[in-house]
N, C-alpha and C positions, 0 to 999 in steps of 0.2 A: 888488188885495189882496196883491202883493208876491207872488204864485207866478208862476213861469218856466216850469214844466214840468208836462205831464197826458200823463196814460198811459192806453193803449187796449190792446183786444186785437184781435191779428193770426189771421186765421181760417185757420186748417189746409186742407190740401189736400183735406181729404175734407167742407170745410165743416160741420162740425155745426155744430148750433145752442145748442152746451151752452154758450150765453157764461159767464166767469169775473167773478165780481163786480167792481168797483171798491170799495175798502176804505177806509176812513179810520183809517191806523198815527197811535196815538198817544205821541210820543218824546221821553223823560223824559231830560233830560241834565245830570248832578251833575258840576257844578264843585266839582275837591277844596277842602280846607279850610286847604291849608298858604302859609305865606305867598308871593306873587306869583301865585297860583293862576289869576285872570283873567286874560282875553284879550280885546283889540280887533280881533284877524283876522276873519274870516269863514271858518266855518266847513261844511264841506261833508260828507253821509251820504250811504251808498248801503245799503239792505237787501236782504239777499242770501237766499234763501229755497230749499225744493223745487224750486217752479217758476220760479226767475228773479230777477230783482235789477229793483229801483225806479228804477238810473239815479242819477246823481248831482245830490242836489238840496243847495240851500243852506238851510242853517236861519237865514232868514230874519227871522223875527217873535216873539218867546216871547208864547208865550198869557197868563202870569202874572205879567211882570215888562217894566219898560219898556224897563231895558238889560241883556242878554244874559251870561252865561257870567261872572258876579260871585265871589268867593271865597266858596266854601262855600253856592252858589247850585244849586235845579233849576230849570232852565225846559221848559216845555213846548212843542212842535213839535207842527203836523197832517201828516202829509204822503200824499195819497193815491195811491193806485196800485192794477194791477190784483192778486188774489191771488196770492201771493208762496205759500201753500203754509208748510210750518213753517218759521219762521225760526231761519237758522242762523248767522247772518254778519250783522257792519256792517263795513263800510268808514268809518271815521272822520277828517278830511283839514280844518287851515286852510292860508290861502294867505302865514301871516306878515305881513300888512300891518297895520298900524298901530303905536304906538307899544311897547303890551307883548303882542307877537306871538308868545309863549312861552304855554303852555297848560297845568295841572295837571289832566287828567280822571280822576276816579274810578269814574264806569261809565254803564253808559247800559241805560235799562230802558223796554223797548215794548210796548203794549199796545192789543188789536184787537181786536175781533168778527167771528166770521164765524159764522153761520148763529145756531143756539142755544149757541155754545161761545166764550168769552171767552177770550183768550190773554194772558199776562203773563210776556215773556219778557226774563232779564236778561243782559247782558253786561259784565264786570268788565273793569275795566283794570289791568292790570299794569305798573309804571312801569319806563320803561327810557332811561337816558340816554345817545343814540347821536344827539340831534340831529335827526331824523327828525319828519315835520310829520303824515304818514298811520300809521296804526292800521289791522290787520284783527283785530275784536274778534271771540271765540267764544261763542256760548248756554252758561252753566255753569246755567239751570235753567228749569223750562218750569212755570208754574201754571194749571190749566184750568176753569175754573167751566162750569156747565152750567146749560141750562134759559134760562137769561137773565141779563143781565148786571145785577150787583145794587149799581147807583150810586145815591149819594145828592148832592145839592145842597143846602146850608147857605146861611141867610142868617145873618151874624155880626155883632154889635151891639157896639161896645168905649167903655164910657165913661169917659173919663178924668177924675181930680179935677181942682179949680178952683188947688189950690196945686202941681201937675205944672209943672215948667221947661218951656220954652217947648222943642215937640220940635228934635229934631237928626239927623243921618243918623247910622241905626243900623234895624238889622234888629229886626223884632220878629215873632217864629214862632207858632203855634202847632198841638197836636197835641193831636186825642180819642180818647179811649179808648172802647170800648165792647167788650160780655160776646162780639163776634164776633171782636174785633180792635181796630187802631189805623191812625188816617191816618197820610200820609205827613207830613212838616212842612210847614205849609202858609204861607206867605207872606203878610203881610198890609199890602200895597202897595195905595196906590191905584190905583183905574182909569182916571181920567181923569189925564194928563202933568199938573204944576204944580199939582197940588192937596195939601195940606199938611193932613196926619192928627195926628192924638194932640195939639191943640193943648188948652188947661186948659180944664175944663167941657164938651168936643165929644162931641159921642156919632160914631162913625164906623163904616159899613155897610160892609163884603165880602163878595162870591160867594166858597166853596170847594167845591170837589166832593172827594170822599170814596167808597171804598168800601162795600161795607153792614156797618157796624159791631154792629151787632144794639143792646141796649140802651146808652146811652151814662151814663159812671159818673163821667167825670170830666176833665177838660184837662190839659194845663200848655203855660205861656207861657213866653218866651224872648227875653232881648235878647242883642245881641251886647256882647260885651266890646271898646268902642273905646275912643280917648283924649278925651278931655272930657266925656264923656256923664254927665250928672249925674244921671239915673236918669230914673223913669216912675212916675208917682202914680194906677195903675192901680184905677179903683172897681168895674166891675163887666162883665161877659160876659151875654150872650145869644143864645143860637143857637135857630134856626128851619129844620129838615125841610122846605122849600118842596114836595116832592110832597103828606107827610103834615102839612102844617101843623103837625108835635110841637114843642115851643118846652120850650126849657132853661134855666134859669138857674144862674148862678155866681156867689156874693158874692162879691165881691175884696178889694176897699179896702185894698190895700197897694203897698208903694214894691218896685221892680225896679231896686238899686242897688249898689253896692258903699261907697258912702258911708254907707250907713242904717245902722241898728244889725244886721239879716240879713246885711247883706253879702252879698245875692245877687240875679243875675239870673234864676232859673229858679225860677219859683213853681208848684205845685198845687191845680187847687180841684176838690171833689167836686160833681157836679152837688145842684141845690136843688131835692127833691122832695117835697110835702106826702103823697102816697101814700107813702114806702118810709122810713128814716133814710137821714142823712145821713153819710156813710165820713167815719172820723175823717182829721183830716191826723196825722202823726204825722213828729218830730224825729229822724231816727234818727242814730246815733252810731256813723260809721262808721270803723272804728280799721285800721290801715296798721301792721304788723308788721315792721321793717324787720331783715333777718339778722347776724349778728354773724359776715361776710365781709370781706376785705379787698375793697375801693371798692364796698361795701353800698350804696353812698349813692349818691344824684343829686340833681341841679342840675333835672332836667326837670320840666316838670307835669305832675301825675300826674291821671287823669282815673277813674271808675268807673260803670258803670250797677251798679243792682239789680234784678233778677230775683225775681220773686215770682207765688204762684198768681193774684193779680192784678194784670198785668200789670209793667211798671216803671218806674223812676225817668227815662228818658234818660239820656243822660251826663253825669256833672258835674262840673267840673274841683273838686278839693280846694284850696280856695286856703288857710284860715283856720285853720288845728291851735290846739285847746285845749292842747294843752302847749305850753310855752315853748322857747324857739331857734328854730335850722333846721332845717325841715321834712325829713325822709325821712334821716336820717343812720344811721350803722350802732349796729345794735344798738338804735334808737329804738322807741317807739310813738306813734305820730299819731292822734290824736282829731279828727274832722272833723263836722259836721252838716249833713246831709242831709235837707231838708223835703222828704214826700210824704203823697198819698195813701194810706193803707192799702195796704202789698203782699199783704195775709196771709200764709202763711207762704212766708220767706225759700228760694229752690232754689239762685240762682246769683249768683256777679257773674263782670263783664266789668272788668277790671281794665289799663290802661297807662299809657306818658306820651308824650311825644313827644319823647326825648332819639333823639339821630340817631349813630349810630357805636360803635365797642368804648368797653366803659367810662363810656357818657353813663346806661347802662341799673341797675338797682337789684337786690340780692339778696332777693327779697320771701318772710318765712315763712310770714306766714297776713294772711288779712284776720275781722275780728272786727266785728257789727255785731250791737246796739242797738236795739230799736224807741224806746225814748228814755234819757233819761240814769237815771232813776229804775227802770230795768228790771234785775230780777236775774236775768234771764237773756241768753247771745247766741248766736248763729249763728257757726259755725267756719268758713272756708275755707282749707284750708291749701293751701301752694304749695311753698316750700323749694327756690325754683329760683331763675334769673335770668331779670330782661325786659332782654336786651340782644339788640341786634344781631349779634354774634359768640361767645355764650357761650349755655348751658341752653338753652332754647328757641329761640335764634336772631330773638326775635322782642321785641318792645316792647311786646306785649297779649297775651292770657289770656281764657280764660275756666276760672273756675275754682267746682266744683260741692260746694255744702255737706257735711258728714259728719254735721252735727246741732245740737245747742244744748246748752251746757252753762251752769252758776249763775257767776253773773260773779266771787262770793268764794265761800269754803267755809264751810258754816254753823258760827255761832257757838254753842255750846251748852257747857253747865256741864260741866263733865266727869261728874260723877255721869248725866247723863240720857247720855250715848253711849254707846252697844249695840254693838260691834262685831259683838256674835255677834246682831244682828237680821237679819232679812228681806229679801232684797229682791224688790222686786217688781215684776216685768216684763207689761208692757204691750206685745201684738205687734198692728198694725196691718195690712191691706193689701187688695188686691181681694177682693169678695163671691165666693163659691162659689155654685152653685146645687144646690136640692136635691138632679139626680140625680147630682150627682158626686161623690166619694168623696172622705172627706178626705185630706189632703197630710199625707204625714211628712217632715217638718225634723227635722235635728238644729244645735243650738243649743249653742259650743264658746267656753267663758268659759277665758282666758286670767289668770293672777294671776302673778305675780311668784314664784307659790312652785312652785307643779304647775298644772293643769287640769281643768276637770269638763265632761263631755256632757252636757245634757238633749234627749232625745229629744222630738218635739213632734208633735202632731196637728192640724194647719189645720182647723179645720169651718167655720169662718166667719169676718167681718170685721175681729172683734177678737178677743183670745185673751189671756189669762191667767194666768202662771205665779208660782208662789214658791217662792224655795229660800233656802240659808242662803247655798252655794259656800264653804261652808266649806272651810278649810287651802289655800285656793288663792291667798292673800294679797291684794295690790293688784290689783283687776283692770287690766290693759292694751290688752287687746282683746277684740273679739266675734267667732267666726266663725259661718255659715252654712252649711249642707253640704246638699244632698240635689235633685230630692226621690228619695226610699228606695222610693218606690212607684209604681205607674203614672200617669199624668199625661193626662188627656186636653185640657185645656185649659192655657195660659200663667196662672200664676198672679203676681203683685206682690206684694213686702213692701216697705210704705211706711217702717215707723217701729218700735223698738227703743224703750221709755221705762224706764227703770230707776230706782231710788228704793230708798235702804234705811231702812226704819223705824229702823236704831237711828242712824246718822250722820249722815241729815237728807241723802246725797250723791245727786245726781242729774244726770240726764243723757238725752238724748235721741240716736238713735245714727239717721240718716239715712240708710238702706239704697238702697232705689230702684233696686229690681232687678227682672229678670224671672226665674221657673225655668221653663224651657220643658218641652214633651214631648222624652222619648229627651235629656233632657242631666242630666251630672251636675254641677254649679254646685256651688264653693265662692267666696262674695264674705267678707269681713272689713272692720271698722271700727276705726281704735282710742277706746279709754274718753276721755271728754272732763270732766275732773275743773279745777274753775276754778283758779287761780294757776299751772297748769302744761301747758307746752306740749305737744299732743297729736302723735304719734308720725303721720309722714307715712304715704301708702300709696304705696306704690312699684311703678312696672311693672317687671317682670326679663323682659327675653329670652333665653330657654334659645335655643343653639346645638349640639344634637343630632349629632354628627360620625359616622357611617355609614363602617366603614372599608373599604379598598377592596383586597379581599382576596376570594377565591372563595368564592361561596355566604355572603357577610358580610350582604347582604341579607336580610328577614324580615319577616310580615305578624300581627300579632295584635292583641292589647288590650297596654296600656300606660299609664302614670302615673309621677310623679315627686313629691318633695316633697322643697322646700330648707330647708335645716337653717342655723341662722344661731346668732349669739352670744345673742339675742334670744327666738327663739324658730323654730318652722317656718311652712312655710307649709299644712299641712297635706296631703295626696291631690287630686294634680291630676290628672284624667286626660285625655292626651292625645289618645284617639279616643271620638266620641261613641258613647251606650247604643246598644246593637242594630250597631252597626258597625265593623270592623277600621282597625285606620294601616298603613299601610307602608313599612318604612326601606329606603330602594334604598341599593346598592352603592355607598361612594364621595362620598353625599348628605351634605347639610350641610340639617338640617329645621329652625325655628327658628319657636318659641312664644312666646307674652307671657301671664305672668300678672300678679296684681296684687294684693300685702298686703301688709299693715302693716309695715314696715320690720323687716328679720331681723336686723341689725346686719352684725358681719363672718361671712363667711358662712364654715361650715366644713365642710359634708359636704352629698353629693344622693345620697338614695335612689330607687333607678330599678327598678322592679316592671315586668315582661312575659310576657305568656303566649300561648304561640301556639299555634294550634287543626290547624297542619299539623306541629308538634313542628318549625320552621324555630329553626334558632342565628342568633341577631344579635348581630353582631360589633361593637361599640361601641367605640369609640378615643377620646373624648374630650367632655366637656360644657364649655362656656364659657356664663357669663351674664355679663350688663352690665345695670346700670339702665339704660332707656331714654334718659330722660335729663339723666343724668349715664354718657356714654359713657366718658367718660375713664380708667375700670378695668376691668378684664374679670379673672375668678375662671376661673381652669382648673382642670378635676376633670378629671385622668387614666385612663381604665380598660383599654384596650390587650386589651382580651381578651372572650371568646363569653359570650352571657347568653344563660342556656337550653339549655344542653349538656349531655346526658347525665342533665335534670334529670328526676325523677319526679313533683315537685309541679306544682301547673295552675300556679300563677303562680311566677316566683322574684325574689326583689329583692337588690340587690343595693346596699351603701354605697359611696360612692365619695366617697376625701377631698379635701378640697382641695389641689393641686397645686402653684400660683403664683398670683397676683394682679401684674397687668401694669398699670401705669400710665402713659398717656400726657398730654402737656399739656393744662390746663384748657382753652385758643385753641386749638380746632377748626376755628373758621374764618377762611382768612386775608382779609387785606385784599384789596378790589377795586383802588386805583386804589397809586402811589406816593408817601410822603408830601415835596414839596418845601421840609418845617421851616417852614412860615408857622403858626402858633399863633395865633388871640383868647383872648384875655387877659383874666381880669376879678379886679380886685382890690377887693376891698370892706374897708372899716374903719368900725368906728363907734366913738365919733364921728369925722369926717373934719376935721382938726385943719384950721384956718382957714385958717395959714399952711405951708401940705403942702412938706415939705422937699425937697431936694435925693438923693430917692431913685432908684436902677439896680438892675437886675434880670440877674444873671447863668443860664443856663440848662443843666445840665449833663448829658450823655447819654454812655454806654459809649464812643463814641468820640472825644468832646471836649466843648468846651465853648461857649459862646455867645460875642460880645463883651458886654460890659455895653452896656444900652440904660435908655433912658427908662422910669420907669412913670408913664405919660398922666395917670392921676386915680387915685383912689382911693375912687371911688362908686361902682362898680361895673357902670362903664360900660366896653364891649369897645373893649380898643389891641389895635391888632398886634405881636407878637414874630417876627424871623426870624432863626432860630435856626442855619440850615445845618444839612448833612449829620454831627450828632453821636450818630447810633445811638437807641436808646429813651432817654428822659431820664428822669435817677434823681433828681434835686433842683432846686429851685431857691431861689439865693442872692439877696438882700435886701439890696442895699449902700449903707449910705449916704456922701452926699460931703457934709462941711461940719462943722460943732461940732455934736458930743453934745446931743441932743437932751435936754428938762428932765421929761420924763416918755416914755413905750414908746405905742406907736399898737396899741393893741385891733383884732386881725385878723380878721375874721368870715367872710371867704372868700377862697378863692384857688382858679380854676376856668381848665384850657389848655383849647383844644379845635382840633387838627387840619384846617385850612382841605380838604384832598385828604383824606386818610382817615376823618376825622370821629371819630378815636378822639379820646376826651376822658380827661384826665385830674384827678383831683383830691386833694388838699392835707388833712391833717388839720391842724386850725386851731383846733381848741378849747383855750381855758384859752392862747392863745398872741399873743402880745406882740412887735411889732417893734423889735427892739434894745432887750429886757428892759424889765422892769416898769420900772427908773427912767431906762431911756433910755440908759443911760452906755453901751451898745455900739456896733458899729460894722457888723455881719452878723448876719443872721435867717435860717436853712436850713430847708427844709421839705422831705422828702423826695415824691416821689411815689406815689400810690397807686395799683395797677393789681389788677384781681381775680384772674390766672391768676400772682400770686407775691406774696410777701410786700413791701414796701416795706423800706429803709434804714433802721437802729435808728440812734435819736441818741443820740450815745457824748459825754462828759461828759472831754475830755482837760485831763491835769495838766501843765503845762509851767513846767520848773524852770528859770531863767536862772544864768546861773554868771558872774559877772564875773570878770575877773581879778586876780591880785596885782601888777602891774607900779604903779608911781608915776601918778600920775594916772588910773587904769583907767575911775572911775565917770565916769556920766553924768547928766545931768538932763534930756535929749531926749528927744522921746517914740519909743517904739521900739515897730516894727510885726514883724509874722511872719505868713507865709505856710507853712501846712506840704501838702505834695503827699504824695498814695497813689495805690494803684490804682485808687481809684473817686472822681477830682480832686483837686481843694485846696480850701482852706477858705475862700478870698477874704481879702485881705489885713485884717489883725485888728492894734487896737492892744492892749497889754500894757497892762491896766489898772495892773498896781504900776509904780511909777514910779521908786522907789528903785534906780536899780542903781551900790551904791555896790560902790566896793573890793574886793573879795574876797568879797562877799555872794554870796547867793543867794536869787534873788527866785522867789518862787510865783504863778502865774498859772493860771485856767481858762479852758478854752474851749470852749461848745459848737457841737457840727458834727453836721450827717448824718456818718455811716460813713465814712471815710476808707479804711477795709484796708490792707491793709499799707501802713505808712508809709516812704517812700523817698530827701525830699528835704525842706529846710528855707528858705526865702528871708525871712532879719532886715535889716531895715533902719530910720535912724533919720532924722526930718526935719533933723538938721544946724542948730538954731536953736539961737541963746544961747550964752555963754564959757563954754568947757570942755565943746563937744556932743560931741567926743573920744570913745571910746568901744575898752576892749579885752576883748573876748566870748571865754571860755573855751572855755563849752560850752552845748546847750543838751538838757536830757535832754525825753522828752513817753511817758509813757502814760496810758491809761483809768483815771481816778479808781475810787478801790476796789479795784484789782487791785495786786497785788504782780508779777509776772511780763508781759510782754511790752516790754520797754521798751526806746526806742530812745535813743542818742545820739548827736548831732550835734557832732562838735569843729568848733573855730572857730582858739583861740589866736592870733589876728587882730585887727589896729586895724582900726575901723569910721571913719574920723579922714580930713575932707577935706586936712590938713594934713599926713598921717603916710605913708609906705610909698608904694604906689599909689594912695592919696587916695578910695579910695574908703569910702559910708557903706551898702552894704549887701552882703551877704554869701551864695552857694546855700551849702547845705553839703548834705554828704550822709550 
């Protein structure tokens, strides 16, 4: 059976007879999902445990799959041994042999039985590239079932229609859901080698085994995304409980394609119960917020699950946006559809993409989601960060947790029927009370643009009921929370905030999702989610408390603060929990997080303390920073005793803001060194039949490229190597040959970093290679990078001055190159052609930024009788501007027959 190795146990000196079972570990091994991820080595675990380690065995045979450790593959291992005790360790080790002997592992998850207690224990890989072939992987979590282990075994029935193409290698998964949980992805390979599934009209049988899922609600299937796969004419599912004989059906009968009119590989089907109805599927409409940041945008795919009270969607990459262009650009909104099962209601998404490096990643505001197109209302999840590798989050994924649901437009209504001075009325949801406990006092602190009003509130039960006018408090902006004000014997929940006002029809739903413990004094805040306008993030602040270090500056009491902003406050925070003291030691640096609605610029912290041994604490200084967004820090000053000499219980004290400290947005720097090799993708549509004779110059703070080839223009990756020329601020577009008879429509232009993986990109919209009619000769595009603004394109006037000497004009064509401090403009012909006698010819040119301008190189091709040429001067500034302007004397023949014979010119 392909095992090499069994393990015994060795009897102790004192011989007991307490033998240690013999176990059978069952080892889950997930091959990552990214491209080369597979391996042909052979692969070797050892389990390391309490009592012992298993030895090093090979993983030999996968129980569910024919060939081992495939991209984006689990396969399953037996391996037994004596009891190992809790597992704490694998040793994970190939030997390199075979042809791609490189490995992508993403973690490895074991699961056992011993006595009446089931183990399920996971070990995450964290990728590190040092070349290394062994791994000692760590337990980051332990799940323990009792009683008995509660598996299920499915028989799986797939039948496929009669007009399905004839199959192809391609993975086809699937996963069920049930009211306990969800399986793992389950594989649906045959079992017998050489046997050939999914053919048209086949009905095809699979074992999977399964967890105990409790009631099952409903699938979804899943092909992979390969090249040629012309889809899957999927009719129908049925699954069979083989202990309990329960038998399930699922109507299908649809295509799993990218061809079809779906356009998708990841379908949902409600299971088919004559007892219960049947869970609607529903289209949801899931919209991508993209921030109005410089390099907001990405090239990557972006991918999302949905999270809801009944279960979720899986991940699904966004291919398809209902809006028109390129997907995910700044300042855009992407419309996507998302078929699922029923979530009910929406809690979370999990939001990324797979762009790799500074700059591949996207400035994301909010995600907004739909149960279908036709719905007027949606679910909020704001973000207001970045998914990149070296900037906001430092990371490429998210999870990011609803605020509520507001109406997709603002009701239409006559203006005669709008009440402004109506009702509104609030709907407070959250866990049941029991009779003997006392109601809970909340206070409830509505926020308006103008002042604010408190309602006090009495929890008795589940749902709760208030109306008020909130008159003179204007637009509301936000909700806050405060209390509870009373004793608390149990944790109580507020689920949901509903608002509504009779006279303006405005409504909104405000998703709290909180707990108010016993002995805590809890303020949480939401902001108002009013449709056509983007709701105000919630933002963490870490207060940095500075304790000075001075004698007896130390002090122990009660304490709170509350930040004061352009916006508004954050209301009484208090620092140590009900019934218990803080204590600022001498010298300490204490540092809190709280979490509300965005204050704006922040201008003053009030700091309240009272101490019960009448101690003076010496405070020198507060610093906050958004969490993050680290890159500002606000100092409030105080330098001096709180609570000295005071007679009231508490005293507070203002303290203003001091400075605000800004450091760069690129916090984190690069890992490796970048050696200028760039991929390169330039895309045009249409891609003109006969693609000219185009060069691509690349230019960075400390030089410039050579001009090179650009490969194609479909948007297929060339290499650029650029050498050591610092950060690159443009790149030029040059063409060699005749003026082309119309401009080549540019649709993208994307670098990306071969060693650093910073990727950089190109605003490209509305833009034309060597202008709409072609007659030019250079196309600049500056670079877009997120921690600085990009190069303005400046619009320069350049005046030619011939001279008065007898013969001066010309009728060759004459080129100029003009150099600054941040390059040159790549040689340019003069479109006016005239340069007679004593004239003076007008010419434009646009460039990225030049800055200061320093040096001028004119030159003329030397064709035709009388290419002669005597050049005055030549003047150049920025169109529209009267002031900055430079000139260039010349008073020189350009004349291969005249002087020193030559026909081009530096000037400075």
């Amino acid at each position: 059976d392909g095992k090499t190795f069994e393990s015994c146990v060795n009897y102790k000196d004192n011989l007991k007879l307490f033998l240690l079972l013999v176990l059978a570990y069952e080892v889950h091994v997930y091959t990552g999902a990214k491209p080369g991820a597979e391996t042909d080595s052979n692969v070797y675990i050892n389990l390391i445990g309490t009592r012992g380690d298993a030895g090093r065995r090979k993983l030999h045979r996968s129980r569910n799959n024919n060939i081992k450790f495939r991209h984006g593959q689990m396969d399953i291992f037996c391996i037994k041994a004596v009891s190992l005790g809790d597992l704490e360790k694998v040793l994970i080790s190939h030997d390199g042999a075979g042809p791609g002997n490189g490995w992508f592992l993403d973690k490895i998850v074991i699961k056992h039985k011993e006595g009446e207690e089931a183990q399920e224990v996971v070990f995450p890989y964290e990728y590190q590239d040092d070349g290394e072939t062994e791994r000692e992987l760590t337990a980051s979590s332990k799940y323990f079932l009792f009683l008995f282990f509660l598996a299920q075994q499915w028989r799986v029935q797939v039948k496929t229609d009669g007009d399905s193409p004839e199959p192809q290698e391609c993975r086809r998964t699937l996963v069920i859901y049930g009211s306990k949980g969800k399986s793992d992805e389950l594989l649906l390979s045959p079992q017998n080698p050489g046997y050939v599934c999914f053919l048209p009209r086949a009905t095809d049988e699979f074992i999977v085994e399964t967890g105990d899922l409790g009631d099952v609600y409903k699938i979804r299937v899943c092909c992979d995304d390969v090249p040629g796969f012309e889809g899957w004419h999927l009719k129908s599912f049925h699954l069979e409980e083989i202990h309990t004989k329960r038998e399930l059906n699922f109507d299908c009968n649809c295509w799993l394609s990218l061809n079809r009119e779906d356009k998708e590989l990841v379908k949902e089907f409600p299971v088919v119960n004559e007892d219960q109805k049947t869970l609607p599927v529903y289209k949801y409409v899931v919209s991508v917020h993209i921030g109005d940041r410089w390099g907001a945008e990405t090239f990557a795919n972006v991918y999302i699950t949905l999270y809801g009270k009944r279960g979720d969607t899986g991940v699904r990459k966004l291919h398809t946006s209902l809006a028109k262009g390129r997907k995910f650009q700044r300042n855009k909104v992407d419309s996507f559809m998302v078929e699922a099962v029923s979530l009910s209601h929406l809690q979370k998404v999990v939001i990324g993409h797979d762009g790799e490096g500074y700059g591949a990643g996207m400035y994301l505001r909010m995600v907004t989601v739909k149960q279908s197109q036709d719905s007027d209302k949606e679910w909020v999840f704001p973000l207001w960060n970045w998914l990149d590798t070296h900037l906001g989050l430092y990371d490429t994924v998210c999870e990011i947790a609803t605020v509520g649901r507001r109406l997709t437009s603002s009701p239409k209504l006559p203006e005669i029927n709008r009440k402004p001075s109506g009702l509104w009325i609030m709907d407070i949801t959250g866990s049941d009370l029991s009779d003997e406990e006392d109601p809970i006092c909340l206070s409830f602190i509505f926020y308006g643009n103008l002042s604010h009003k408190k309602l006090p509130l009495l929890v008795t039960g589940k749902a709760i009921q208030i109306k008020d006018e909130l008159a003179d408090i204007g637009s509301i902006y936000k909700v806050q929370v405060t209390g509870p004000h009373s004793e608390l014997k149990q944790p109580w929940h507020l689920d949901l905030l509903h608002m509504k006002h009779t006279g303006t029809k405005e409504e909104m739903y405000l998703a709290f999702d909180c707990w108010f413990n016993p002995n805590e004094d809890k303020c949480v805040e939401l902001p108002a989610l009013y449709a056509d306008q983007e709701p105000l993030p919630v933002v963490e602040y870490a207060i940095h408390l500075h304790t000075g270090d001075l004698k007896k500056a130390d002090a122990t009491g009660e304490a709170y603060l509350c930040i004061q902003g352009q916006r508004s406050d954050s209301g009484k925070r208090w620092l140590n929990s009900r019934n218990s003291l803080i204590t600022f030691a001498r010298g300490q640096v204490d540092v809190f997080k709280i979490k509300a609605v965005y204050l704006g610029k922040l201008n003053q912290v009030l700091v309240g303390f009272k101490s019960l041994k009448k101690d003076e604490w010496f405070l020198e200084k507060i610093v906050i920073q958004e969490v993050l967004y680290p890159f500002s820090a606000h100092v409030f000053i105080h330098n001096d005793w709180i609570n000295k000499r005071s007679r009231t219980d508490f005293v507070e004290v203002a303290i203003p803001l001091k400075e605000t400290s800004v450091t760069s947005l690129l916090t984190k720097n690069f890992d490796t060194k970048s050696r200028g090799r760039w991929q390169t993708w330039v895309h045009c549509i249409p891609v003109p039949k006969d693609v000219p004779d185009i060069k691509v110059v690349v230019f960075g703070r400390k030089g410039k490229s050579p001009a090179q080839e650009v490969r194609n223009l479909n948007d297929n990756p060339f290499l650029l190597t650029v050498g050591d020329i610092g950060d690159i601020t443009k790149v030029s577009f040059v063409l060699f040959g005749p003026c082309l008879g119309r401009g080549i429509k540019l649709h993208k232009l994307q670098l990306k970093d071969l060693d650093t993986k910073q990727e950089l990109g190109f605003h490209t919209e509305a833009q034309c290679l060597f202008g709409e009619d072609g007659s030019e000769t250079v196309t600049e595009l500056a670079a877009v990078r997120p921690d600085k603004p990009p190069l303005k394109e400046v619009l320069y006037s350049i005046s030619v001055h011939t001279g008065t000497l007898p013969a001066s004009g010309t009728d060759a064509d004459v080129f100029i190159t003009v150099f600054g401090e941040q390059g040159d403009s790549c040689k340019r012909r003069l479109r006016h052609s005239n340069f007679e006698k004593g004239q003076v010819c007008i010419s434009e040119m646009r460039a990225v930024d030049l800055g200061q301008l320093s040096k001028v190189l004119v030159e003329h091709h030397n064709v035709g009788y009388g290419a002669g040429w005597y050049l005055d001067q030549i003047v150049i500034h920025e169109s529209g501007k009267t002031d900055g302007q430079y000139t260039f004397l010349c008073q020189q023949w350009l004349d291969s027959g005249v002087g020193d014979a030559q026909t081009e010119r530096m000037l400075k």
